[in-house]
N, C-alpha and C positions, 0 to 999 in steps of 0.2 A: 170646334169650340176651344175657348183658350181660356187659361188659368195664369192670371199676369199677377205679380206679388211685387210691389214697391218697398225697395228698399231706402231709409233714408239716408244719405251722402254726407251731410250736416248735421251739427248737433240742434237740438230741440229747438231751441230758441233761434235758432237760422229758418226752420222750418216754418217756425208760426208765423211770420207775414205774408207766406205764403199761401197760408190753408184757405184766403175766403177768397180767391179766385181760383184754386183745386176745385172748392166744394163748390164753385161756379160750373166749373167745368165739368165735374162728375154730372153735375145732375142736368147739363146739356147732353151730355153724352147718356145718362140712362132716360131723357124723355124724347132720346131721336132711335133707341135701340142699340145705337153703337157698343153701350156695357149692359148687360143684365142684371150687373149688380155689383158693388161696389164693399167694403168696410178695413176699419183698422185692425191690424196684428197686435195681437197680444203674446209679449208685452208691445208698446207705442213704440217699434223701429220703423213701421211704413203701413203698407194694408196690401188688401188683395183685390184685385179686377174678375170677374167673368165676364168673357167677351163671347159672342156669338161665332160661329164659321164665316171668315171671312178671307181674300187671299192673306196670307202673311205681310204684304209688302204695306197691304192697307192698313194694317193692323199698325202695322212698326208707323207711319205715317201719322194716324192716329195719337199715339202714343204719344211721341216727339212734339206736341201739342199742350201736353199735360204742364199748367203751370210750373209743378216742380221740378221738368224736367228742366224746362225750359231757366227757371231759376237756379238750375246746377245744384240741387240739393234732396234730390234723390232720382235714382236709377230704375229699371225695368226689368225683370226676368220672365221670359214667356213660354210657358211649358201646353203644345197643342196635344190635346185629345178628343175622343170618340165617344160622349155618352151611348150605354147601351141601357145601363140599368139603374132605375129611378123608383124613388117612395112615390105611391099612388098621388095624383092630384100634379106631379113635373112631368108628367110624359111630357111634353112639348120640348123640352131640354132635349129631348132626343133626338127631334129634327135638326139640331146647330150641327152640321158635321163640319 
């Protein structure tokens, strides 16, 4: 499983032309499985991905796709781990290795 956290490259106002083919994107990508779940950082510098166990190569593939990468105005950091332990009702979380 992977914890991707977007950073944004641009100031605000570079970003916003870009958010309604992002929010296109996210929610291809959360109604095919590819992200589990998506939202913004607080405060507003970017958001954070859950992504499922997948190779890394795909992931980074993936990624590279993301409108805002693609419009140069924000970046990707992807940190892999191991769910083991989850609040009752996420066990499933724990199959993404």
């Amino acid at each position: 499983m992977f914890i991707v956290t977007v950073t944004y490259t641009a100031p605000l106002e570079d970003v916003e032309p870009w958010r309604p083919a992002h929010g296109d994107w996210l929610k291809r990508q959360l109604s095919s499985g590819s992200l589990l779940m998506a939202g913004r950082r607080k405060p507003l510098v970017g958001g954070v991905y859950l992504a499922p166990g997948m190779p890394a190569a795909d992931l980074d593939r993936l990624l590279a796709t993301d409108p805002y990468v693609l419009g140069g105005v924000a970046e990707h950091t992807v940190l892999e781990f191991t769910p083991h332990l989850v609040v009752p009702g996420l066990e499933a979380l724990t199959s993404y290795e």
